[in-house]
KEBA-20280 format. One record per residue (C-alpha): residue in one letter; x, y, z. Coordinates in Angstrom, 2 decimals, always signed. Each point is the difference from the previous one (the first is absolute). Example, Ala and Ser with C-alpha at 12.3 -4.5 7.8 and 13.67 -1.06 7.14 Angstrom:
BEGIN
  drenkol     east    north       up
        A   +12.30    -4.50    +7.80
        S    +1.37    +3.44    -0.66
***
This chain:
BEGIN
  drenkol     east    north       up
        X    -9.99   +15.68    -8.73
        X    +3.63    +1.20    +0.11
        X    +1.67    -2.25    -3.30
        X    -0.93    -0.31    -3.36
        X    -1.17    -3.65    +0.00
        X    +1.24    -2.60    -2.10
        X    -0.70    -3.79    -0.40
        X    -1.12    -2.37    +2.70
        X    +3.27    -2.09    +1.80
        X    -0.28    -3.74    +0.31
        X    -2.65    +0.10    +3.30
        X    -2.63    +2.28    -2.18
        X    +1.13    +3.29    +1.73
        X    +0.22    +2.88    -2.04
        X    +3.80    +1.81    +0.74
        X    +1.00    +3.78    -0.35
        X    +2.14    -0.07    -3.40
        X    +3.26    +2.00    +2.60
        X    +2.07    -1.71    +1.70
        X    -0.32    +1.71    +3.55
        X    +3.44    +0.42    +2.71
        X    -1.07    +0.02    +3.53
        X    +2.69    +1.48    +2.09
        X    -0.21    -0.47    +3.70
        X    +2.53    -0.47    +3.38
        X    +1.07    -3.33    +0.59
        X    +1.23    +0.95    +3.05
        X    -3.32    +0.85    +1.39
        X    -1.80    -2.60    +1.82
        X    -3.54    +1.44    -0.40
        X    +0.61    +0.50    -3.94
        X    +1.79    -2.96    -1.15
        X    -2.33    -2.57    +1.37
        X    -2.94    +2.09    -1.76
        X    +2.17    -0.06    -3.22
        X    +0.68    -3.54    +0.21
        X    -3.88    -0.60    +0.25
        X    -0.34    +1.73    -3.56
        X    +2.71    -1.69    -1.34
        X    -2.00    -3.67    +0.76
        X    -2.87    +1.65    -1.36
        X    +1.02    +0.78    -2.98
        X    +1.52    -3.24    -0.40
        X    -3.07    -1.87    +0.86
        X    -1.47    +2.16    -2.58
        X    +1.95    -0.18    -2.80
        X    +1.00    +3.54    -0.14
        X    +3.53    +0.25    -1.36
        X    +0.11    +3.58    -0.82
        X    +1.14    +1.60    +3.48
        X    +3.54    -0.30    +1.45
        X    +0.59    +0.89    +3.55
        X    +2.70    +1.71    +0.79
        X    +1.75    +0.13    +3.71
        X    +1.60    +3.82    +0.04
        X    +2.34    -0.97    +2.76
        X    +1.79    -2.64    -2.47
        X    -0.72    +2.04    -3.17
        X    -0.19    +3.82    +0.23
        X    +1.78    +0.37    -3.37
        X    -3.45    -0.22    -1.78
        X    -1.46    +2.50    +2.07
        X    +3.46    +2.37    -0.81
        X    -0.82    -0.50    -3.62
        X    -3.83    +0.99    +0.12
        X    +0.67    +3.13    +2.19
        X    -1.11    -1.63    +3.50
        X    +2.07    +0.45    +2.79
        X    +0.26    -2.58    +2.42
        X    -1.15    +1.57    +3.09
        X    -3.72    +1.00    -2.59
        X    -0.24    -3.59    -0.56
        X    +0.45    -0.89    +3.72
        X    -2.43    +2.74    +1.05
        X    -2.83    -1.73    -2.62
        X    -1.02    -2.90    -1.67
        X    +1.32    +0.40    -3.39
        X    -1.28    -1.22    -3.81
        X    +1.09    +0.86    -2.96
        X    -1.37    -0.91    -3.41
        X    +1.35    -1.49    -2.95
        X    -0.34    +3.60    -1.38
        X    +2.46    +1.33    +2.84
        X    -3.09    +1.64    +1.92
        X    +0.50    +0.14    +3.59
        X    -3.29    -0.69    +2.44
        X    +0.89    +0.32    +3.64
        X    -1.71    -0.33    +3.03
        X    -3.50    -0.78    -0.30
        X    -0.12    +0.43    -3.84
        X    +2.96    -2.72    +0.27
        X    -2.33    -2.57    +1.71
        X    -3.10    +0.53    -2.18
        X    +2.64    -0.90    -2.96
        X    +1.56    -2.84    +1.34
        X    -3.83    -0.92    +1.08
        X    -1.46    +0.03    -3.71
        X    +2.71    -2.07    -1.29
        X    -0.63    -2.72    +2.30
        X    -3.77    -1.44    -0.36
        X    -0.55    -1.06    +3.47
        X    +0.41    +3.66    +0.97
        X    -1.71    +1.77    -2.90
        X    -3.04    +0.65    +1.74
        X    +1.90    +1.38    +3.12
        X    +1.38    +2.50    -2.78
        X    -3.14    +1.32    -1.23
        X    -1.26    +0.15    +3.38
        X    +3.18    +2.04    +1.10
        X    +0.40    +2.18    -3.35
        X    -3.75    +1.21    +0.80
        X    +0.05    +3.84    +1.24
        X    -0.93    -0.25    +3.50
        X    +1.38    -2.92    +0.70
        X    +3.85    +0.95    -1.70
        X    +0.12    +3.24    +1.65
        X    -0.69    -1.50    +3.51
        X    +2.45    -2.59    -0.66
        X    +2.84    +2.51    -1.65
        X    -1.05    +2.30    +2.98
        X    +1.32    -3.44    +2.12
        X    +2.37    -1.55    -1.30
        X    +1.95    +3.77    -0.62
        X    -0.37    +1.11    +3.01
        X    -0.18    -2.69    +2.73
        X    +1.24    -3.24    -1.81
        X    +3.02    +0.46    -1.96
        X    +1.45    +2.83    +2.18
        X    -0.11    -2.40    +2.82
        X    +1.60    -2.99    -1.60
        X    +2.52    +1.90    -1.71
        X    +0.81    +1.47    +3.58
        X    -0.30    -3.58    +1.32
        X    +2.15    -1.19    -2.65
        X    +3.22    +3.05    +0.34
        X    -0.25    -0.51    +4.14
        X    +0.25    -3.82    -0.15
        X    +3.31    +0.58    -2.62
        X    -2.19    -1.91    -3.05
        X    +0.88    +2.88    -2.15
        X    +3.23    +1.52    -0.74
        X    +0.65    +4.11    +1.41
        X    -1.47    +2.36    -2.04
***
């Protein structure tokens, strides 16, 4: 597990003890749905540690943690309560731990084989291609 644990929230699930930001494009319409989907989640779970943040409306918290905006566009993007950055796949293995529906897709995911076949992925194939997607169709702003 990622957190240090602390006490159970009202629903019996134990929560990291960090509050967690997840930064992603708003303006992408293969991303936001996905983020919206782990926003319910972790509503219908109780989990009120994790604040999702849209980096085309707010890129000021990315300025002030050392992210630049076309980074966060080019990967998914969590950072800690502790100011740690994840990205990429690391990002989604974060955001997957804190949410208890998905912790078992984490572990499966943060497993050896299985991480470096999906960072091999989502690097190369995935997130180049909807970032390209994205700057073609004018979702992002010129470099």
């Amino acid at each position: 597990m990622f957190f240090a644990m602390n006490t159970s929230n009202e629903k019996g699930s134990p929560e990291p003890a960090e509050a967690l930001s997840v930064h992603y494009n708003g303006g992408c319409p293969i991303c936001r749905p996905e983020v919206e989907h782990y926003k319910r989640s972790a509503e219908t779970s109780g989990v009120q540690h994790l604040r999702f943040i849209d980096i085309t409306t707010d890129s000021a918290r990315l300025n002030a943690l050392g992210i630049s905006f076309d980074d966060a566009a080019r990967r998914f993007t969590v950072v800690d309560g502790n100011g740690r950055v994840q990205q990429g796949v690391d990002g989604f293995i974060t955001l997957w731990s804190a949410l208890p529906r998905y912790r078992w897709l984490a572990s499966i995911v943060a497993f050896p084989p299985m991480k470096w076949i999906a960072e091999a992925v989502y690097d190369n194939v995935l997130a180049p291609l909807l970032y390209w997607s994205n700057r073609r169709a004018g979702r992002l702003p010129a470099p």
